[in-house]
PDB file with SEQRES, HELIX, SHEET and CRYST1 records, atoms N, CA, C and O in Angstrom:
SEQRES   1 A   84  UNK UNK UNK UNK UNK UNK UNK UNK UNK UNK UNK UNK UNK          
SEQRES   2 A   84  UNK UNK UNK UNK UNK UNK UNK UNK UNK UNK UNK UNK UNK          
SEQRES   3 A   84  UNK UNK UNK UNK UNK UNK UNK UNK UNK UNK UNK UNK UNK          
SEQRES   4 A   84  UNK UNK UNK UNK UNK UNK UNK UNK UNK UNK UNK UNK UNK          
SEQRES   5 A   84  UNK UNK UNK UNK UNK UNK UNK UNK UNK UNK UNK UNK UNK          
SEQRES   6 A   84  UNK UNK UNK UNK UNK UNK UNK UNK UNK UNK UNK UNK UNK          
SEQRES   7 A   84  UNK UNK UNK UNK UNK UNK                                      
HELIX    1 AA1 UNK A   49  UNK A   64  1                                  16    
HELIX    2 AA2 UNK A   75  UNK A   78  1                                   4    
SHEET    1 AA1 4 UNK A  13  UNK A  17  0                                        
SHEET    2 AA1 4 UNK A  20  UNK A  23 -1                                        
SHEET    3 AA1 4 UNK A  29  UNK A  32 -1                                        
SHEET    4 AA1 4 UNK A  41  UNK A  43 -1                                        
CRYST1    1.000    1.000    1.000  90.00  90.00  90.00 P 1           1          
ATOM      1  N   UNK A   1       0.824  -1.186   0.000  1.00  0.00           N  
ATOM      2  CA  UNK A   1       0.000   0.000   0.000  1.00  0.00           C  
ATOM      3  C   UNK A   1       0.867   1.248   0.000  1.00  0.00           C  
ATOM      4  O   UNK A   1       1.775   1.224   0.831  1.00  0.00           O  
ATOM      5  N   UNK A   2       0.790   2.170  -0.647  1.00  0.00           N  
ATOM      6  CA  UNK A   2       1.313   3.401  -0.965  1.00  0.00           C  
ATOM      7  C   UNK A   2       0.812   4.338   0.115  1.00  0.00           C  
ATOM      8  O   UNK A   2      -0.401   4.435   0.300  1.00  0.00           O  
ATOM      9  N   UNK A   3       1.777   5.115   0.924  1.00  0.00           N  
ATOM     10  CA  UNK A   3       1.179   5.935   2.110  1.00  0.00           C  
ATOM     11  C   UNK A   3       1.152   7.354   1.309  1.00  0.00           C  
ATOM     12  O   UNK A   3       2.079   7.531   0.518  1.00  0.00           O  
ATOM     13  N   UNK A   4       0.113   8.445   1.450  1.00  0.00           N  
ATOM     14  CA  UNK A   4       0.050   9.834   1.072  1.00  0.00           C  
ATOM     15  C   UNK A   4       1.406  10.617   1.782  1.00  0.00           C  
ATOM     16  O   UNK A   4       1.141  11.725   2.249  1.00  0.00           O  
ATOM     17  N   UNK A   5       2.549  10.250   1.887  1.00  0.00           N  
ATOM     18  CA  UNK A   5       3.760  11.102   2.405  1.00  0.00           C  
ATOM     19  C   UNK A   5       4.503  11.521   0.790  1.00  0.00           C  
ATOM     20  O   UNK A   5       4.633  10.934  -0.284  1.00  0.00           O  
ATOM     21  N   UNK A   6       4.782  12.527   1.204  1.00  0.00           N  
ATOM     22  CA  UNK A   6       5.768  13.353  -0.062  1.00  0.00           C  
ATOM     23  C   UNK A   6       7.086  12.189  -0.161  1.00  0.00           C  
ATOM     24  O   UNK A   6       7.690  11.349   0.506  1.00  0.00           O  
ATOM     25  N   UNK A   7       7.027  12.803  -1.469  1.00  0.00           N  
ATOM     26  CA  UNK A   7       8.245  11.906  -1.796  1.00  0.00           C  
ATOM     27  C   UNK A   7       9.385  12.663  -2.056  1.00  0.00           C  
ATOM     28  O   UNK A   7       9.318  13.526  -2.931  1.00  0.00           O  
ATOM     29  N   UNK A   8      10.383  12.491  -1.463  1.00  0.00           N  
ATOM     30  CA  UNK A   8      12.104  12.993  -1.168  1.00  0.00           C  
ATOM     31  C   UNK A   8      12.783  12.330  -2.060  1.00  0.00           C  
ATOM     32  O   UNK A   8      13.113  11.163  -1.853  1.00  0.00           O  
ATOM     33  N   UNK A   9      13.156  13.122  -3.427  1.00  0.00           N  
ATOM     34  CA  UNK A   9      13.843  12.682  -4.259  1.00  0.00           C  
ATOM     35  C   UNK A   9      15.551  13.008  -3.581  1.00  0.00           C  
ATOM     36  O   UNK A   9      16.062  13.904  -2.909  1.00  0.00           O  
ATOM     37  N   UNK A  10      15.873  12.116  -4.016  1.00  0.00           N  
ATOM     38  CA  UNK A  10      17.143  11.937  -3.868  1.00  0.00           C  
ATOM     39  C   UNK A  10      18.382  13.249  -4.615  1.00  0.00           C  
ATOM     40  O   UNK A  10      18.211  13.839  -5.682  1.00  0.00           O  
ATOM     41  N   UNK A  11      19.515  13.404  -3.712  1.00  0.00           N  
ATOM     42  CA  UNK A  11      20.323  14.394  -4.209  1.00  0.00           C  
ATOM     43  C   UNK A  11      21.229  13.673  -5.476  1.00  0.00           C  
ATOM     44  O   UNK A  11      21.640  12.513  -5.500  1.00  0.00           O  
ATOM     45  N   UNK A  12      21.323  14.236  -6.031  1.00  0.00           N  
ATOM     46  CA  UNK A  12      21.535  13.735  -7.161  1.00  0.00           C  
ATOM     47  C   UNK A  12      23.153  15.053  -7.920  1.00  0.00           C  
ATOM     48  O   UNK A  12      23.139  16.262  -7.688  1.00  0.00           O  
ATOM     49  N   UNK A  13      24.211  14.403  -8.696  1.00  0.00           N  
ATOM     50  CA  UNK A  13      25.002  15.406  -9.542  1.00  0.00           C  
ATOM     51  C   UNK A  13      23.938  15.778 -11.213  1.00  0.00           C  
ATOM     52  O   UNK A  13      23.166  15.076 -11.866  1.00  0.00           O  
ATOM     53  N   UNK A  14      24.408  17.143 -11.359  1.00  0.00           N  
ATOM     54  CA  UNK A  14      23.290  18.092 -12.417  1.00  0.00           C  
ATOM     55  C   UNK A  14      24.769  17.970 -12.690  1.00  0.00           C  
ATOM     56  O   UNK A  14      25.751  17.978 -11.947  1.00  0.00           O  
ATOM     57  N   UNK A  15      24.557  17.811 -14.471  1.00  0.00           N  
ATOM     58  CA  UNK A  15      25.543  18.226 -15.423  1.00  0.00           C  
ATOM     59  C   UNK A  15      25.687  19.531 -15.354  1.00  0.00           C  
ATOM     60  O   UNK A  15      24.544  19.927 -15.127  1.00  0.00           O  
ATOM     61  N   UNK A  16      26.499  20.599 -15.417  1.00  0.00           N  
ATOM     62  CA  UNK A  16      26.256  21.884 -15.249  1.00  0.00           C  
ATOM     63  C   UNK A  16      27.453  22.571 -16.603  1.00  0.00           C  
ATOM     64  O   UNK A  16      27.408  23.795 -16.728  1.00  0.00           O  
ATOM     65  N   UNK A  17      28.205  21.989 -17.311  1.00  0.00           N  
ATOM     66  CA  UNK A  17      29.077  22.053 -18.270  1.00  0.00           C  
ATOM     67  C   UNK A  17      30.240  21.275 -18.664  1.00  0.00           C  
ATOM     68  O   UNK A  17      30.303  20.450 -17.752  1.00  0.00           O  
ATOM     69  N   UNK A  18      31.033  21.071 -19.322  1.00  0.00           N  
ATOM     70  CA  UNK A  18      31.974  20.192 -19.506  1.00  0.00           C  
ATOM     71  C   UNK A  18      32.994  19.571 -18.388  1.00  0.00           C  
ATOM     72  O   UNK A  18      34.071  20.076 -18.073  1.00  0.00           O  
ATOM     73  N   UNK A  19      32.390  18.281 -17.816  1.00  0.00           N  
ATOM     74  CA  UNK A  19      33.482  17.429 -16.297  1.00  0.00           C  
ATOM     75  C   UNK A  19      32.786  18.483 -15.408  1.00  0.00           C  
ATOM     76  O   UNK A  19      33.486  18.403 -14.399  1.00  0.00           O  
ATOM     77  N   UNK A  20      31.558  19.716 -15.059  1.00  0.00           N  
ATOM     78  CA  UNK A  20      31.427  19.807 -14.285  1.00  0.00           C  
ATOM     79  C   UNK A  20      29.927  19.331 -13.695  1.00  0.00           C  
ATOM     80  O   UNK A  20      29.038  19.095 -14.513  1.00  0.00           O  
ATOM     81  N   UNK A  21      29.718  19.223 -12.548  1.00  0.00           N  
ATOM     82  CA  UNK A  21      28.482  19.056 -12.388  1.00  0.00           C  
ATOM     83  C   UNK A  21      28.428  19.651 -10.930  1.00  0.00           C  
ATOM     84  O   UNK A  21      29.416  19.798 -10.210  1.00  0.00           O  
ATOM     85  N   UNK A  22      26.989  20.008 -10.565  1.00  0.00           N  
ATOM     86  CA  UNK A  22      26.401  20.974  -9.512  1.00  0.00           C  
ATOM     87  C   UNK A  22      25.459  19.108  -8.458  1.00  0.00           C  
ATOM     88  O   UNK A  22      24.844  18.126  -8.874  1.00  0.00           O  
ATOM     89  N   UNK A  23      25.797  19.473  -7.413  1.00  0.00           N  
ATOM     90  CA  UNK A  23      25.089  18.487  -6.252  1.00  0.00           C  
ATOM     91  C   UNK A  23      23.700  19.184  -6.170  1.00  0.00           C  
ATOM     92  O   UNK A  23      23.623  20.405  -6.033  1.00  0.00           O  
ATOM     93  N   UNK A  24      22.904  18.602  -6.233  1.00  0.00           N  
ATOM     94  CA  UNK A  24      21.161  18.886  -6.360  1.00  0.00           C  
ATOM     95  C   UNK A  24      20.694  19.643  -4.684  1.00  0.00           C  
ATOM     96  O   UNK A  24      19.771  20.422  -4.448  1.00  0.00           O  
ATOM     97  N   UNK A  25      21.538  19.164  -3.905  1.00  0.00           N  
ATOM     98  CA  UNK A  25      20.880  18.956  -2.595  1.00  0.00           C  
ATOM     99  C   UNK A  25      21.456  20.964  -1.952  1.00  0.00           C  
ATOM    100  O   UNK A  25      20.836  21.940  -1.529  1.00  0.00           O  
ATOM    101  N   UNK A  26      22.518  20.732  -2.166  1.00  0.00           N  
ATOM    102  CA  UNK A  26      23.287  22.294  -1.237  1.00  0.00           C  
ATOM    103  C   UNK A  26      24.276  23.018  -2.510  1.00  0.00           C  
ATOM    104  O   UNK A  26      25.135  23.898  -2.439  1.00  0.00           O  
ATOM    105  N   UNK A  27      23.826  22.355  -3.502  1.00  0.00           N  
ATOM    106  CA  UNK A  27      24.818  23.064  -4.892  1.00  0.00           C  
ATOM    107  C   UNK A  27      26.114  23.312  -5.176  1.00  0.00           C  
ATOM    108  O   UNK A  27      26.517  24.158  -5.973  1.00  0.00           O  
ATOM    109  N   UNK A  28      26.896  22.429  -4.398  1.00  0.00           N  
ATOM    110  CA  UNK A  28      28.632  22.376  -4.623  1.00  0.00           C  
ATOM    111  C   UNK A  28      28.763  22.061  -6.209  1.00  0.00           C  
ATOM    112  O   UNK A  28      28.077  21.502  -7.065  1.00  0.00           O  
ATOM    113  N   UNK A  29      29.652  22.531  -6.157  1.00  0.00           N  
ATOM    114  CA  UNK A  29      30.324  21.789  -7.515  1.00  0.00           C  
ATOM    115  C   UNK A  29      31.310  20.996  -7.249  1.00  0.00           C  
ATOM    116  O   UNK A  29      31.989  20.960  -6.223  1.00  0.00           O  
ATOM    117  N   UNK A  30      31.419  20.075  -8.599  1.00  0.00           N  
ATOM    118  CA  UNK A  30      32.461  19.134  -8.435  1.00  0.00           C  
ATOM    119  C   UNK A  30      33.086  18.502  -9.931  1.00  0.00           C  
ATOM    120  O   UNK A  30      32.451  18.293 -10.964  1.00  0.00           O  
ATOM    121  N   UNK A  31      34.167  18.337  -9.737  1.00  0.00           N  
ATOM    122  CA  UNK A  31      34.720  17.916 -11.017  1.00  0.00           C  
ATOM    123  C   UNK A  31      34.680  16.295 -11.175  1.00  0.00           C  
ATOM    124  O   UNK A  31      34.799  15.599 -10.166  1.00  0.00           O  
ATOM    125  N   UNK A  32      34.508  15.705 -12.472  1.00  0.00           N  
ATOM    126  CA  UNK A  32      34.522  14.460 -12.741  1.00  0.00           C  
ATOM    127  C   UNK A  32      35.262  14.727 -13.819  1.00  0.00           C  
ATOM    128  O   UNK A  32      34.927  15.750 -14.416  1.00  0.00           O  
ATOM    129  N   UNK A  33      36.337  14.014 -14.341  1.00  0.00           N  
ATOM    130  CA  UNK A  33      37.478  14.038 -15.017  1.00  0.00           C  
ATOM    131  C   UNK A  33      37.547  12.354 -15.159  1.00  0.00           C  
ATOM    132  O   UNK A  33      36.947  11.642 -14.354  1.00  0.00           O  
ATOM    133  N   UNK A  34      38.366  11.781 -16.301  1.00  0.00           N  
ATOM    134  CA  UNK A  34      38.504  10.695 -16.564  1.00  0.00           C  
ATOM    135  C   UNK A  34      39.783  10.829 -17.432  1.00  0.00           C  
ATOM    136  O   UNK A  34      39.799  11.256 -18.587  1.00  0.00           O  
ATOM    137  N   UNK A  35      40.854  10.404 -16.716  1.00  0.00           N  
ATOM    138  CA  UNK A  35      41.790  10.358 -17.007  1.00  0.00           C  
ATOM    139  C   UNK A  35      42.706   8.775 -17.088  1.00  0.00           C  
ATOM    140  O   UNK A  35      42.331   8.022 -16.189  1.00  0.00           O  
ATOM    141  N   UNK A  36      43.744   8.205 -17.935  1.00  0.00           N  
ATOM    142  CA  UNK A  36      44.414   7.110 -17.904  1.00  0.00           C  
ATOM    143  C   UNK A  36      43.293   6.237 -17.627  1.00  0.00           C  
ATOM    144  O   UNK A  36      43.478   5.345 -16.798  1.00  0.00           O  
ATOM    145  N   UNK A  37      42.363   6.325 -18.083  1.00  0.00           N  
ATOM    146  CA  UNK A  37      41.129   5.329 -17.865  1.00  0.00           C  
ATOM    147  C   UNK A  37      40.334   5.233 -16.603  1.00  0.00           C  
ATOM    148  O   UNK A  37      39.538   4.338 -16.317  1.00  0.00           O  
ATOM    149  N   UNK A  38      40.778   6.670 -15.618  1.00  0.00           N  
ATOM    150  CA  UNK A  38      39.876   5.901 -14.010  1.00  0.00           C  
ATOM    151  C   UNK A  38      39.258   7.308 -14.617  1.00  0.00           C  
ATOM    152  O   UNK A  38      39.645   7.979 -15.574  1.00  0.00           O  
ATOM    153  N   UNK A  39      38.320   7.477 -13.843  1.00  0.00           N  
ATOM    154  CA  UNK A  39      37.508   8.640 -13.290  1.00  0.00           C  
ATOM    155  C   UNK A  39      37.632   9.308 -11.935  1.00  0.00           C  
ATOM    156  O   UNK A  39      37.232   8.700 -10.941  1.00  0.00           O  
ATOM    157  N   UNK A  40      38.239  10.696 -11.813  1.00  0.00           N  
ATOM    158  CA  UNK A  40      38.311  11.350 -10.891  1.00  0.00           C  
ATOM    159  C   UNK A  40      37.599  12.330 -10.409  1.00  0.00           C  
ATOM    160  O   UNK A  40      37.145  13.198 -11.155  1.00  0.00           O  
ATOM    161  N   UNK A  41      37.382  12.332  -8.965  1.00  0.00           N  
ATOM    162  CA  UNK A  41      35.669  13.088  -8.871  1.00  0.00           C  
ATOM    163  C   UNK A  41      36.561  13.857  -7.701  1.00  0.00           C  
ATOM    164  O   UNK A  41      37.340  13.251  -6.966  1.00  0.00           O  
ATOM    165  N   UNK A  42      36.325  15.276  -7.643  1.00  0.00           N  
ATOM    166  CA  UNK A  42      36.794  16.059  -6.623  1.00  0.00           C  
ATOM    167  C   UNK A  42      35.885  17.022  -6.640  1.00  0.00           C  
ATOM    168  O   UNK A  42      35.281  17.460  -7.619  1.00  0.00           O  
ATOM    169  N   UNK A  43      35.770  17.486  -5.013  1.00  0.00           N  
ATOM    170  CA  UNK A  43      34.715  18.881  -4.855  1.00  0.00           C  
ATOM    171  C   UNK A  43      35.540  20.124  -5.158  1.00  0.00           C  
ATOM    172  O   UNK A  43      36.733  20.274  -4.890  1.00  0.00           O  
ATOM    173  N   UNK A  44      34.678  21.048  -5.794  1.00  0.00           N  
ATOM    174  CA  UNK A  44      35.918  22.112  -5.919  1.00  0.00           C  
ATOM    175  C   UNK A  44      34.981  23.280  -4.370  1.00  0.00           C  
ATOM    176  O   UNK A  44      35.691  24.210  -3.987  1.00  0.00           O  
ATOM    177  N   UNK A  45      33.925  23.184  -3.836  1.00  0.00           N  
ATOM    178  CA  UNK A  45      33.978  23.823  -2.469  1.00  0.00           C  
ATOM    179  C   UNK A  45      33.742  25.150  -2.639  1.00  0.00           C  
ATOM    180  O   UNK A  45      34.084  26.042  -1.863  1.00  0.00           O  
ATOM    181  N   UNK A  46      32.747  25.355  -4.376  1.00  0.00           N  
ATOM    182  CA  UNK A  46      32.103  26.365  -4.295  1.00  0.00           C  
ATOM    183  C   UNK A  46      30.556  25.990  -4.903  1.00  0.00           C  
ATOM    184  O   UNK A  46      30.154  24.865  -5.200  1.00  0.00           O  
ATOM    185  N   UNK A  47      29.805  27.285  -4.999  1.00  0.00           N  
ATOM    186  CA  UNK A  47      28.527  26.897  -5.308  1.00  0.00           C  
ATOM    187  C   UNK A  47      28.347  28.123  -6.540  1.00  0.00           C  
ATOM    188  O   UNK A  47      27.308  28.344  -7.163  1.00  0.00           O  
ATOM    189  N   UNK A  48      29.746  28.886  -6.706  1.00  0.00           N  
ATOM    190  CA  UNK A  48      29.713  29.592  -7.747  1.00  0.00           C  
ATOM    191  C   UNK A  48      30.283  29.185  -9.260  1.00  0.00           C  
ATOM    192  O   UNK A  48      31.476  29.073  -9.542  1.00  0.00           O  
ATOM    193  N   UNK A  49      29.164  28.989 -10.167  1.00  0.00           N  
ATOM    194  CA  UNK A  49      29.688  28.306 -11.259  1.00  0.00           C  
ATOM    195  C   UNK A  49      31.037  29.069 -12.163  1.00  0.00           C  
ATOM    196  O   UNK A  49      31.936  28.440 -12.721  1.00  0.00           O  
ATOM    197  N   UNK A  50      30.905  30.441 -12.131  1.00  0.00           N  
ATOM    198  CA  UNK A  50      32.504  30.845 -12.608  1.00  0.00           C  
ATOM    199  C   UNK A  50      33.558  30.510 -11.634  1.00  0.00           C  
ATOM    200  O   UNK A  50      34.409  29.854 -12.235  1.00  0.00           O  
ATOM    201  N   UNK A  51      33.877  30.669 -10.403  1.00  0.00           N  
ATOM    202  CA  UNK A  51      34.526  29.867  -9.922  1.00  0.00           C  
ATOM    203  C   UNK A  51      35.137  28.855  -9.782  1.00  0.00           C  
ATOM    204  O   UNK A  51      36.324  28.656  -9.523  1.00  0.00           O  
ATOM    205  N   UNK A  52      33.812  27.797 -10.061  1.00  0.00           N  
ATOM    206  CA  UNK A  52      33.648  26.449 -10.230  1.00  0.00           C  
ATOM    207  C   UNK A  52      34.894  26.299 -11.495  1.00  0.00           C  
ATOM    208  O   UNK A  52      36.010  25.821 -11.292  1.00  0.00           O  
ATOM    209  N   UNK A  53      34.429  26.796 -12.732  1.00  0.00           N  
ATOM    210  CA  UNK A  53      35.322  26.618 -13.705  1.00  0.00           C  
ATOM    211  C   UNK A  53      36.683  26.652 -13.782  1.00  0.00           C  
ATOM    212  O   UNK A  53      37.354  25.893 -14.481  1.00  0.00           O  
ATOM    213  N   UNK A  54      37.318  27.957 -12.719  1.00  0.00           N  
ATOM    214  CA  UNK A  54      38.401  27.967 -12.681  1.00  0.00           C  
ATOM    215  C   UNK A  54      39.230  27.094 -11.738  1.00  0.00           C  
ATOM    216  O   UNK A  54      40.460  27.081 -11.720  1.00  0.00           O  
ATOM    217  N   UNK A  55      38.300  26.251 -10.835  1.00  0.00           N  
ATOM    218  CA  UNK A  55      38.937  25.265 -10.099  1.00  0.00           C  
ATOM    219  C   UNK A  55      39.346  24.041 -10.727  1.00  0.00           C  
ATOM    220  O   UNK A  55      40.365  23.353 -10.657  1.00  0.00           O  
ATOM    221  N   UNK A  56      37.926  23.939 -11.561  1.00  0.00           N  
ATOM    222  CA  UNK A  56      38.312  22.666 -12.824  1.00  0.00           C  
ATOM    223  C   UNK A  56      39.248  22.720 -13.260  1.00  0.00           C  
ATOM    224  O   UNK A  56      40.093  21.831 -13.156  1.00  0.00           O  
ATOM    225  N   UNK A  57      39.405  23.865 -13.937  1.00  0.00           N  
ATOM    226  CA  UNK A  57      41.033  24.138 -14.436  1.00  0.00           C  
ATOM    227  C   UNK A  57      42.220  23.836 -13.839  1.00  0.00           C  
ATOM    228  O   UNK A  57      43.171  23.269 -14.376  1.00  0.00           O  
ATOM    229  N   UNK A  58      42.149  24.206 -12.779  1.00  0.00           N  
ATOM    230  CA  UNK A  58      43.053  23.876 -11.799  1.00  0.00           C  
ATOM    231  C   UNK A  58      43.567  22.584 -11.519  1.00  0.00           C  
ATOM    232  O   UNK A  58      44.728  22.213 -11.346  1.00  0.00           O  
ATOM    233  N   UNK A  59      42.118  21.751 -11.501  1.00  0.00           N  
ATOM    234  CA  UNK A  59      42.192  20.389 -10.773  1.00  0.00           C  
ATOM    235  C   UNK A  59      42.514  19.513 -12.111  1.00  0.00           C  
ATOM    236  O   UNK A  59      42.835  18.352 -11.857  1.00  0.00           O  
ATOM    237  N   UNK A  60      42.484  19.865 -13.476  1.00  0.00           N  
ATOM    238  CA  UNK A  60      42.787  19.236 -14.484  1.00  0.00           C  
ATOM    239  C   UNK A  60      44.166  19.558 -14.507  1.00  0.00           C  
ATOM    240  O   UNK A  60      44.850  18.606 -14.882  1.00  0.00           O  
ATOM    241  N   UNK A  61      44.912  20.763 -14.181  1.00  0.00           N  
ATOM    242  CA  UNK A  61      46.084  21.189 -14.400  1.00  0.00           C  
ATOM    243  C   UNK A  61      46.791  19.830 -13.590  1.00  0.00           C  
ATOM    244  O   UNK A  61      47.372  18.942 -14.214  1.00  0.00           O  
ATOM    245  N   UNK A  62      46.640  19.834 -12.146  1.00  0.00           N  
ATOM    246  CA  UNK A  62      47.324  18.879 -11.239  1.00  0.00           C  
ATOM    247  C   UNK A  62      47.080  17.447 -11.454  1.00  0.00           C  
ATOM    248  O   UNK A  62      47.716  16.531 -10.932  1.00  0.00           O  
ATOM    249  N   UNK A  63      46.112  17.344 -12.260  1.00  0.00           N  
ATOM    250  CA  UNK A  63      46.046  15.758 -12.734  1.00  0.00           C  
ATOM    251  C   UNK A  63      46.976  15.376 -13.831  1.00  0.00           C  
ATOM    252  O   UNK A  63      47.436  14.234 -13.855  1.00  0.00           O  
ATOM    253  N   UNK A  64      47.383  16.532 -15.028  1.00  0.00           N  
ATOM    254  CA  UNK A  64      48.529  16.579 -15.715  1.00  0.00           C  
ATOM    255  C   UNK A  64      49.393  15.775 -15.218  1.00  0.00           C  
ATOM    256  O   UNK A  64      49.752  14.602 -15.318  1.00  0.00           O  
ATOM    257  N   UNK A  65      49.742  17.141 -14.400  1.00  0.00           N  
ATOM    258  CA  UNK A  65      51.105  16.424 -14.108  1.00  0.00           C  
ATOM    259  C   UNK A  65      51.426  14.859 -12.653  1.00  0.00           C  
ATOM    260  O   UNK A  65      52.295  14.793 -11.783  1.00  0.00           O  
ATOM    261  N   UNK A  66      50.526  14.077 -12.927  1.00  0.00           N  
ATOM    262  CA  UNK A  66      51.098  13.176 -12.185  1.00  0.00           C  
ATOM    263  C   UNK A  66      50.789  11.399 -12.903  1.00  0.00           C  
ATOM    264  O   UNK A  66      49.832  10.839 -13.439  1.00  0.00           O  
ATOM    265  N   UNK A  67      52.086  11.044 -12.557  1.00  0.00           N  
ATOM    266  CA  UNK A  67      52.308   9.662 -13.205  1.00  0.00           C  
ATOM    267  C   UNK A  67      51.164   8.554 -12.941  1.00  0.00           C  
ATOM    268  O   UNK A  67      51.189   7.931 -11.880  1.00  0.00           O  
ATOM    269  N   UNK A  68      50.284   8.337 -13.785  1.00  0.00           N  
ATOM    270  CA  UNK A  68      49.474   7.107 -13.386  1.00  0.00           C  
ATOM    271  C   UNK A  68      50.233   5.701 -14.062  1.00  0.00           C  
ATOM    272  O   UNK A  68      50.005   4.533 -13.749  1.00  0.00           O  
ATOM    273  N   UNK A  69      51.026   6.118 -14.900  1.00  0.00           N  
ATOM    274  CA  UNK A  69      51.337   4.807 -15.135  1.00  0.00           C  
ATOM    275  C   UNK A  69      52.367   3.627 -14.060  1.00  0.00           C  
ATOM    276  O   UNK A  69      52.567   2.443 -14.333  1.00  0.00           O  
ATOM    277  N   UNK A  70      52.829   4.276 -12.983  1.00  0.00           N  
ATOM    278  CA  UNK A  70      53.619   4.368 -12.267  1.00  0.00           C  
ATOM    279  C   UNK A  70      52.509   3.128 -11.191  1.00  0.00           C  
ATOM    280  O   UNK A  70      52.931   2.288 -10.396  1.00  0.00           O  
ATOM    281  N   UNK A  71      51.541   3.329 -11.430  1.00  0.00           N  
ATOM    282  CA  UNK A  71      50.648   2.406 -10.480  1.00  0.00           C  
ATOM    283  C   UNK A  71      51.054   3.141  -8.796  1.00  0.00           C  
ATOM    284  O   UNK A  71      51.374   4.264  -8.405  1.00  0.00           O  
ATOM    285  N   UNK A  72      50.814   1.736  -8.118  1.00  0.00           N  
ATOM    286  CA  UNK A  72      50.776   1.410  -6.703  1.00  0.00           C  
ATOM    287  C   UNK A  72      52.163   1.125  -6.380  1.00  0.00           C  
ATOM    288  O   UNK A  72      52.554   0.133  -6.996  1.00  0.00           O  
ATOM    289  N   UNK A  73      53.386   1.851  -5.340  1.00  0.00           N  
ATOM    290  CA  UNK A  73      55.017   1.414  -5.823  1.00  0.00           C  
ATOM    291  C   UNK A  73      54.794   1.420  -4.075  1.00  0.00           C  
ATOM    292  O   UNK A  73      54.033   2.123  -3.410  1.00  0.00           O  
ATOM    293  N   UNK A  74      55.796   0.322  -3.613  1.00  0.00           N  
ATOM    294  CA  UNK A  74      56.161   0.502  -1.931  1.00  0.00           C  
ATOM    295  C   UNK A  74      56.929   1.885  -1.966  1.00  0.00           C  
ATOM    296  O   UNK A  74      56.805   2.607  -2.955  1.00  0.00           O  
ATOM    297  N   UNK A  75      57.969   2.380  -0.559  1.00  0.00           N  
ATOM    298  CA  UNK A  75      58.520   3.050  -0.528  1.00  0.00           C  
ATOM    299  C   UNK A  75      59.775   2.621  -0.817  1.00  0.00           C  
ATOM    300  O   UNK A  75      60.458   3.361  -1.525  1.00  0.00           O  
ATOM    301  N   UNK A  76      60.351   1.343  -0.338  1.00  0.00           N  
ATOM    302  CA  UNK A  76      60.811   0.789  -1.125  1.00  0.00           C  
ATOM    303  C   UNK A  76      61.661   0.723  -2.024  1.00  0.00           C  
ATOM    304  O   UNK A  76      62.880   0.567  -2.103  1.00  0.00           O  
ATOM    305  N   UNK A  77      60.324   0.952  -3.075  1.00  0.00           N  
ATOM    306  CA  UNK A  77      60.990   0.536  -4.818  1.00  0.00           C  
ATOM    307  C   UNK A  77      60.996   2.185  -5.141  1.00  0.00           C  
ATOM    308  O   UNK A  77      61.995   2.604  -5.727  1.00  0.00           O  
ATOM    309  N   UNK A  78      59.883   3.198  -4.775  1.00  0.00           N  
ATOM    310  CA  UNK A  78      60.388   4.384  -4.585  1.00  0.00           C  
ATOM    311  C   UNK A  78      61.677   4.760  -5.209  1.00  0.00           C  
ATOM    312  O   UNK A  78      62.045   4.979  -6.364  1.00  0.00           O  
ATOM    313  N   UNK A  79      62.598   4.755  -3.279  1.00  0.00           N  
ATOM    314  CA  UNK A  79      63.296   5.160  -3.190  1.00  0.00           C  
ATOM    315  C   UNK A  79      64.587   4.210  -3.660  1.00  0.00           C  
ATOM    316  O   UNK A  79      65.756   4.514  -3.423  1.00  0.00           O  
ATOM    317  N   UNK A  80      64.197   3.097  -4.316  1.00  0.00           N  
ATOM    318  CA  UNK A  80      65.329   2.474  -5.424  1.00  0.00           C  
ATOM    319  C   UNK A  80      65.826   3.450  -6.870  1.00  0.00           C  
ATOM    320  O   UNK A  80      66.868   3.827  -7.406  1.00  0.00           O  
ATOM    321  N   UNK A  81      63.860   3.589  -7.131  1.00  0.00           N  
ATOM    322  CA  UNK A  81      64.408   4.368  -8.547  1.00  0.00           C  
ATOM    323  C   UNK A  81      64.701   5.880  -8.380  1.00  0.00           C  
ATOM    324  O   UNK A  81      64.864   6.667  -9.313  1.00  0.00           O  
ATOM    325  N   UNK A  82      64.741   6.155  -7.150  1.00  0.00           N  
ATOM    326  CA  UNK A  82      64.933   7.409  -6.975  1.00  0.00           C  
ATOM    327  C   UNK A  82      66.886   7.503  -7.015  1.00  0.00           C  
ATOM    328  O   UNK A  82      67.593   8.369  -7.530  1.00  0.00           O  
ATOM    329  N   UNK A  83      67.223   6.437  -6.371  1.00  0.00           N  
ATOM    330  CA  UNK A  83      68.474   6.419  -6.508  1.00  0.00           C  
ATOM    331  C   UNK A  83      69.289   6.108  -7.934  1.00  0.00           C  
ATOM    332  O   UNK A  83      70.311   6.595  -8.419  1.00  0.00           O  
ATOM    333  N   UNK A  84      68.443   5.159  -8.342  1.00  0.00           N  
ATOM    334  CA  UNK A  84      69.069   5.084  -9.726  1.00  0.00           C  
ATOM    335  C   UNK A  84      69.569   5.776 -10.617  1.00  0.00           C  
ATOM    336  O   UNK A  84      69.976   5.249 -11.652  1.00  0.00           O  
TER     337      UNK A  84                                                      
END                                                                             
């Protein structure tokens, strides 16, 4: 039986422009990026969409530059090839 209570849709990510999207519930933004094949999801910790953009930027800049092919390394093997 179906009770007459409102129904609470769920918070949900809104596409809001390219890798960005807006949280339905309190309106953060957040970046989704897909890079070396994973998908990376970070809040950028505003609710202002020009803002928003320039964090993307940002957060794409620092994904540049770091080695995924490099995997999972102990410290270890690290600091082997560091010596090498």
């Amino acid at each position: 039986m179906k009770t007459n209570e409102p129904s609470v849709s769920k918070p949900r990510l809104e596409k809001v422009g390219e890798c960005l999207y807006r949280y339905s519930s309190n309106s953060d933004h957040y970046a989704l990026v897909k890079i070396a094949g994973k998908q990376k999801k970070n809040s950028l910790a505003t609710t202002d969409k020009a803002v928003a953009k320039r964090k993307l930027d940002d957060f794409k800049r620092r994904l540049g530059t770091v080695d995924f092919s490099v995997g999972k390394v102990t410290l270890r093997e690290f600091r082997d090839r560091y010596l090498t």
